[in-house]
N, C-alpha and C positions, 0 to 999 in steps of 0.2 A: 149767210155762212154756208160755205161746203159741208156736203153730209158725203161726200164720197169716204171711202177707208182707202187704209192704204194696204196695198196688197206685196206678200213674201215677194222678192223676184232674185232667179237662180245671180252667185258671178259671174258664171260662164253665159249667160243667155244673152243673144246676139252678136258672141264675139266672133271676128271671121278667120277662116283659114282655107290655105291651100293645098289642095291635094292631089296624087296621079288618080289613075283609074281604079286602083287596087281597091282590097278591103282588110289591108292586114290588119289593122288597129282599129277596133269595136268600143267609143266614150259614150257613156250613157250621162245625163244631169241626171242627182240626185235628189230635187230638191223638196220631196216629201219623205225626208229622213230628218225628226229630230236630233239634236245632238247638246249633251252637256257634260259635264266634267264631274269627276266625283273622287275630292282629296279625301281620304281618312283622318277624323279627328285623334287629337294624340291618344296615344290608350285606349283606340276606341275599335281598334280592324280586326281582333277576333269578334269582334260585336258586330261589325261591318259584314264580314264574311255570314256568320252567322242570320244575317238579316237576308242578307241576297238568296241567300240557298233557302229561308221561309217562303220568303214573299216573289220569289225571283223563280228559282228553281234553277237557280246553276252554282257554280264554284268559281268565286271570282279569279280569273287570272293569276299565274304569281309570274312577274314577267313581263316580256312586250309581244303579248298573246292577245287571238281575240278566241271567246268564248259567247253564244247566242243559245237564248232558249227562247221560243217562236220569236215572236218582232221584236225582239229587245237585245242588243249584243253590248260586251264590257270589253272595251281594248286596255291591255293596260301600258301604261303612257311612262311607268315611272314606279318608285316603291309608296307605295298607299295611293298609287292616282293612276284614274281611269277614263278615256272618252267613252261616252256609251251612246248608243243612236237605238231610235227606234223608228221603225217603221210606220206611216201615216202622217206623217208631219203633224200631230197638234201643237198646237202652241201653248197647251197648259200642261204639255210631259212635264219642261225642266219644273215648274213647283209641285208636281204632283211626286216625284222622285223626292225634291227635298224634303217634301212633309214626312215621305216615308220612312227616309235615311235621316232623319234630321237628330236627331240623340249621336250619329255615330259618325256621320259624314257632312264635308260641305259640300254644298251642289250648285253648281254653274250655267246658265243658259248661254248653248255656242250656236245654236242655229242662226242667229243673225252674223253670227262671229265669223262663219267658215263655212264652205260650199264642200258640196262630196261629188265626186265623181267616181262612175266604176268603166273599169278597162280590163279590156280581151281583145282578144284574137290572134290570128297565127302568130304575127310578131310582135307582139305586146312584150315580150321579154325582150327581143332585140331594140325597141323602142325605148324603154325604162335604162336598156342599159348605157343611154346617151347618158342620161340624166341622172340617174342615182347612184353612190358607191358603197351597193350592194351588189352581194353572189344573188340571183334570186332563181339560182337554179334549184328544180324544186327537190333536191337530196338538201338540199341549205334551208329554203325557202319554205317552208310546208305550208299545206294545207292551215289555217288558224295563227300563222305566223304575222309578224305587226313590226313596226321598226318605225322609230321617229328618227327624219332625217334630212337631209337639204335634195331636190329635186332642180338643179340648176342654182344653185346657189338659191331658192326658195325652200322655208321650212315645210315640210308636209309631214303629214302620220299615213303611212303604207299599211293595208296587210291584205290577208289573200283570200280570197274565198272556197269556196267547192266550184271544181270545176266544172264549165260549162258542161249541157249534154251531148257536145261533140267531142268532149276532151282537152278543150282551151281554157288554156289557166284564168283565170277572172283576177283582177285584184280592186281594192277601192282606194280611194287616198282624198286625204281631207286637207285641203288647204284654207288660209285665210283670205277670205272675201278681199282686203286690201291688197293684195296679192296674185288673184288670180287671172290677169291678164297677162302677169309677167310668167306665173306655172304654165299658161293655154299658148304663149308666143313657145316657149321651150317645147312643149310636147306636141304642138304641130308640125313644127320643124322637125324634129323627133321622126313623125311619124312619116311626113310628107313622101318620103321615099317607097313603102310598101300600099300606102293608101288610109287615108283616115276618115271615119265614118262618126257623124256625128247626132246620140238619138237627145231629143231637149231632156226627154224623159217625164 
């Protein structure tokens, strides 16, 4: 009998693409960010809100916002439903989250579900704007801003980060694993024309 384990692997790892010379478009793999979902049980989101801001130390979203306090951030996806990622990839967050929220929330594990990737650089916006029908200029787009949406006819969750420290807007976007061959063919092409730079992360 096999005693090997089987180990996480990104959906974007090993896919290929073509690129000029350039370096306008900066994709990073995400693939040590947990990720799960967290609906509000009925009756239960003032209890909900009230737990996050104990145990959490933020104000959950009202909106398609993201909001982070150290490694732990709550996008919100919808009215009483939230993706939330944390930092370090364990794979015992999503039940360690449910025990917590468990009287007030349901809790989902998506890290097997959905790959993250993050993107910058100069033309990161001219890029996106092949693919998404979003303004995401940032008088529209802020800083904390989120928006669930189709990225080539693929569904994704967008939103933005603090910008780089050269002043390049960053943004993240979570697609599903069954999916992201078809999101990585659109945003290389995408990018192909300024340069696309690819870290496994």
């Amino acid at each position: 009998m096999s005693t090997r384990t089987l180990g996480y692997r990104s959906g974007f790892a090993g896919l290929d693409f073509e690129s000029g010379p350039a370096q306008g478009v900066l994709a990073t793999d995400r693939p040590a960010v947990s990720l799960a979902t967290v609906l509000s049980r009925r009756g239960r989101l003032v209890e909900l809100r009230d737990r996050a801001r104990s145990e959490f130390a933020l104000e959950l979203p009202e909106g398609p916002r993201r909001v982070a306090a150290g490694p732990l951030a709550f996008v919100g996806t919808g009215p009483g439903a939230w993706l939330v990622t944390a930092e370090g990839g364990d794979p015992e967050f999503a039940a360690a989250l449910a025990r917590t929220l468990e009287s007030c929330a349901a809790v989902t594990d998506q890290s097997g579900a959905h790959a993250l990737l993050r993107l910058s650089g100069a033309q990161i916006r001219s890029t996106l704007a092949k693919m998404l029908p979003l303004d995401l200029h940032p008088r529209v787009f802020a800083i904390g801003a989120a928006a669930a949406t189709a990225a080539a006819q693929v569904p994704v969750l967008v939103w933005r980060l603090e910008d780089s420290p050269a002043g390049l807007a960053v943004f993240e976007i979570a697609v599903a694993r069954s999916l992201c061959v078809s999101f990585w063919h659109s945003l290389t092409q995408s990018a192909a024309e300024f340069g696309f730079v690819f870290s496994p992360g």
